[in-house]
Structures are given as C-alpha cells and as structure tokens.
C-alpha positions as CSV (number, residue, x, y, z in Angstrom):
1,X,37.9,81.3,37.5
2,X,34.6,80.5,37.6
3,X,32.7,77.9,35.5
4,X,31.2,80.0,33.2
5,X,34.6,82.0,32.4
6,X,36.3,78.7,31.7
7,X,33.3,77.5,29.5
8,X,33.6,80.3,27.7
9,X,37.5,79.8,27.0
10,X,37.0,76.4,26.2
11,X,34.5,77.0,23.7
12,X,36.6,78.3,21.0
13,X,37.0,76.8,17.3
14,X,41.0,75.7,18.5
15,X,42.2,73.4,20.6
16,X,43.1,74.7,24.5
17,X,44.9,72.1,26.8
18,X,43.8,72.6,30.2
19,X,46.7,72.1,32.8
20,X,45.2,71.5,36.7
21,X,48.0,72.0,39.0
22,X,49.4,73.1,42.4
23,X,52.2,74.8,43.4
24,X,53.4,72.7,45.9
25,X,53.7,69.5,42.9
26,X,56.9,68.6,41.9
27,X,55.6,66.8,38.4
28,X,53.2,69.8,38.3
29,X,56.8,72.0,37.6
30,X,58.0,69.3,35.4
31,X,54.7,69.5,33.5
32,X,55.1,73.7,33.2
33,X,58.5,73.1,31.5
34,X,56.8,70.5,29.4
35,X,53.9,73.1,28.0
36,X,56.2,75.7,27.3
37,X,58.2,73.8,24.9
38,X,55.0,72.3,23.5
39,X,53.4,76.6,23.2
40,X,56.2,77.0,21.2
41,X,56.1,74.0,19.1
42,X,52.1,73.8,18.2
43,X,51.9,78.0,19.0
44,X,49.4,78.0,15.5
45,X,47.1,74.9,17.2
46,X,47.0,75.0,20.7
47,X,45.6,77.2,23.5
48,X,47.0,76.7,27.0
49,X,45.7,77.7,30.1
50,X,46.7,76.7,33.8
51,X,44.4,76.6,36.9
52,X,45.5,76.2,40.2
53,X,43.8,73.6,42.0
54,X,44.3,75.6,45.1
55,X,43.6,79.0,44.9
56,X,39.4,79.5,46.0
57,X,38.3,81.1,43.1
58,X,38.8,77.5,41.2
59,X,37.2,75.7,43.9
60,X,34.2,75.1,41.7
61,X,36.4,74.2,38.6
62,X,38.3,72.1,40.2
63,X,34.6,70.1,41.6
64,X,32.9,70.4,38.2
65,X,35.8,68.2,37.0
66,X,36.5,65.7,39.6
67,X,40.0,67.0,40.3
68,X,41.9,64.0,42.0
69,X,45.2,64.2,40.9
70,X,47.5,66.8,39.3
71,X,48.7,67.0,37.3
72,X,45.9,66.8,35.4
73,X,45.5,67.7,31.4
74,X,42.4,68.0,29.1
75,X,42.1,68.7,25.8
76,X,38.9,70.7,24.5
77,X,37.4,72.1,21.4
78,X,34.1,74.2,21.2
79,X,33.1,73.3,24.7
80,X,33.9,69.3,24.7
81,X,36.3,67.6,26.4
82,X,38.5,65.5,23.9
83,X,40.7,64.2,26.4
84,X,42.0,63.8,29.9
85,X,44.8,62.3,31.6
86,X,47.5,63.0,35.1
87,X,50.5,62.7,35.2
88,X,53.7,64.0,33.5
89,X,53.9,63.2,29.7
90,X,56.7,63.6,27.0
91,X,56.7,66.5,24.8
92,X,56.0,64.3,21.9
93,X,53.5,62.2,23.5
94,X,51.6,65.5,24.1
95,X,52.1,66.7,20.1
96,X,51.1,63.5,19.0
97,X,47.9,63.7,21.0
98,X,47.1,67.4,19.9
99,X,47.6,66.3,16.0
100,X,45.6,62.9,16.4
101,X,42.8,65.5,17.9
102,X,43.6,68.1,16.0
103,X,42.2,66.4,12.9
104,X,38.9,64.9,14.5
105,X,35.8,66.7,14.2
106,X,33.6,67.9,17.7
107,X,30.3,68.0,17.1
C-alpha cells in the first residue's frame, strides 16, 4: 500500500485502527484474534486494517511510521494519528481506548 492509499483510508470521519504486523509474530497472531473479537464488538465505530510490515509494497508505510516493533496499533481519525502503541492488549483495554477517543474531537 502506498502512502497516499493509506492516507486516504485514514482520512475518513470514523475511527480505523491500524494493525502493523508480520507473519512470522507470534503476538502479531494473538493480536488478529484480538481485533476480530473487537470488529465485532465496536463493528458501528471502528475501521480495521492490517499491513504487513514485510511485504515491499509497504516498505514506504512501514518507514513513514518508524516501524520498530509489531505488533504495532494506531488509532486515526480524518488523517491524525490519535494513538499508537506495540504490543498485545486486552480486548477491553482496546474498547476502552476506542470510546475514550471515540468522543474526542480531531481537528
């Protein structure tokens, strides 16, 4: 995906949580499990979309970003990033995040 694709995914009115992953990551599979549960809990909300760290057409992505670790989570809305963090989280850790931003205003 390039950068402009992404921005313009990114740049909608609703929320889209932006999984980095690999295929090879064992917490990267836990993660999947994770959002899927959480798409079906907060479907009216949230946007999801994965990028693999690894495949080349994500290369630039993955640099724009500063990719270190995966995986790696953002949270955006019209364009800004709300949020960012690696690692696996909890199901409700992630809801709770999504409705704390849910309610704040990007400008």
């Amino acid at each position: 995906m390039t950068l402009q694709d992404f921005n313009n995914i990114i740049s909608h009115e609703r929320l889209t949580l932006v999984d980095f992953y690999a295929t090879w990551c064992g917490p990267c599979k836990a993660t999947h499990k994770i959002l899927d549960r959480l798409e079906e809990v907060m479907i009216d909300t949230l946007d999801i979309i994965r990028i693999d760290i690894d495949h080349h057409e994500n290369t630039e992505l993955v640099n724009h970003y500063r990719i270190m670790a995966v995986p790696t989570l953002m949270l955006f809305r019209r364009g800004q990033r709300l949020w960012r963090e690696s690692g696996v989280l909890t199901v409700e850790t992630l809801a709770e995040i999504i409705r704390r931003y849910d309610k704040i205003e990007a400008y």
